[in-house]
N, C-alpha and C positions, 0 to 999 in steps of 0.2 A: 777622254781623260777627265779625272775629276780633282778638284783642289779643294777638300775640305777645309771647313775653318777658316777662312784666309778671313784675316784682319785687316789689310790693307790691301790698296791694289798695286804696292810694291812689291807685296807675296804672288800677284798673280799676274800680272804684266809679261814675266819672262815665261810662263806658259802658254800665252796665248796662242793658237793657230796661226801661220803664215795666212793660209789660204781656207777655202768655204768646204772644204772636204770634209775639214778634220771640226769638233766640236770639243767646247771646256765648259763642262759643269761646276760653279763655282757654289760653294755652300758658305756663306755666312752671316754672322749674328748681324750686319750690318747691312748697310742696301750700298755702300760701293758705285754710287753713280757716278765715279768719274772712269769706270770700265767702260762704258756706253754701252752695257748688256742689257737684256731683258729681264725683268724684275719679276722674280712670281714668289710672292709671299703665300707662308703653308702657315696655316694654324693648328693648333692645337688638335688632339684627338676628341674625339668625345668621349664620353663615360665608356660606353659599351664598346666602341672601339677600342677605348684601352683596355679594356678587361678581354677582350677578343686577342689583340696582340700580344697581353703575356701568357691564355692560356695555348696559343699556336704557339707561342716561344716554346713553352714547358714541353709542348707535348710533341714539338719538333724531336726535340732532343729524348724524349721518353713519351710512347705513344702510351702509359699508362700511366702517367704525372695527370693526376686530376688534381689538384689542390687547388686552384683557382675556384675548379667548380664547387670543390667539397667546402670552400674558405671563400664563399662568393662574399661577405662584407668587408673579410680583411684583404681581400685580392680591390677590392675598389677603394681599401683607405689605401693599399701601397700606390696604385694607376691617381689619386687625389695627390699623394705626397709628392709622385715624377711628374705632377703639372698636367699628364692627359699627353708630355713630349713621350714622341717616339723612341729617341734615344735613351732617355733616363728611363724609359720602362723595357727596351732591350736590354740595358745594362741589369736592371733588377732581375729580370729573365735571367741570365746569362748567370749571375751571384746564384739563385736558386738553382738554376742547374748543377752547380759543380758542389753546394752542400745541400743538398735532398733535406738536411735535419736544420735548415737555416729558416724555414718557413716560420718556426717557433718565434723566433727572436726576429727576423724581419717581420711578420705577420701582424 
């Protein structure tokens, strides 16, 4: 099971497992030590990972979406702008997918 987001461990307390079978992945901006979970802090991407992660987005969804490669300095100001996070450069993917003519104005 997973609990994205959770801000408190009053969002994730009533999720918890009974028993060692089952597991809860909890995802948040917080470290949550009064869950007495395991703590694995992710950092950021690096450059080239993030430029690797939107153009596999792109080209998930259209195997002939080159614009990262063909836009490789404005594809690493957008992967500088979402921080090198994964998610805000899923999100940027996912905007590019669905207007193909958005690379102009986002780019």
């Amino acid at each position: 099971m997973l609990a994205d987001n959770a801000s408190s461990p009053d969002q994730v307390r009533p999720l918890l497992p009974g028993d060692g079978r089952h597991r809860l992945l909890v995802t948040s901006r917080g470290k949550l030590p009064q869950l007495g979970a395991r703590l694995l802090a992710l950092d950021e991407l690096s450059p080239g990972e993030a430029y690797e992660l939107l153009d596999r987005a792109l080209r998930i969804a259209d195997p002939d979406d080159s614009r990262v490669v063909d836009e490789a300095e404005a594809a690493a100001q957008v992967a500088s702008r979402c921080g090198y996070l994964p998610l805000a450069l899923q999100i940027a993917a996912a905007l590019l997918v669905l207007d193909r003519d958005k690379a102009a104005r986002v780019w």
